[in-house]
N, C-alpha and C positions, 0 to 999 in steps of 0.2 A: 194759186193766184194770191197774191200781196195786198194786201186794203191796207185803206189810211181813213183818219176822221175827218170828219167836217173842216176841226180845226186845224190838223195837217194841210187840207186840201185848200183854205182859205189861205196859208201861208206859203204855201207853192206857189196858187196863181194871183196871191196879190189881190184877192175881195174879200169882203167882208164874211165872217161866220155865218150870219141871216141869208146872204146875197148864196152863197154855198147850200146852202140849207133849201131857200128855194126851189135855185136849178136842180135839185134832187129832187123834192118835193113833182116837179112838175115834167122829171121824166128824162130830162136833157142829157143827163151822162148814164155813158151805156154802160150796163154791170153794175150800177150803183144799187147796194140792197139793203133795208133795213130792218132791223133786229131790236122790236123793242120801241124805245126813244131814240137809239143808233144808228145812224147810217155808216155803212160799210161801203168806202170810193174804192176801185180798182188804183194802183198806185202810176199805171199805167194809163189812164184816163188822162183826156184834154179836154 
């Protein structure tokens, strides 16, 4: 499987890095894992 950052994932769907950070933060995108300070999106993720 393919990851992207935050920051990747905030310019794909057009929010903000915190607003991205969040929705991770509080569970919303499936497969999202983090490592660290890093979160790891699936690239496949909506």
């Amino acid at each position: 499987m393919e990851f992207m950052t935050i920051k990747e994932a905030a310019e794909k769907w057009n929010l903000s890095v915190r607003r991205v950070q969040t929705i991770c933060d509080e569970g919303m995108i499936e497969g999202a894992m983090k490592f660290g300070n890093t979160w790891a999106i699936p690239k496949d993720a909506v």
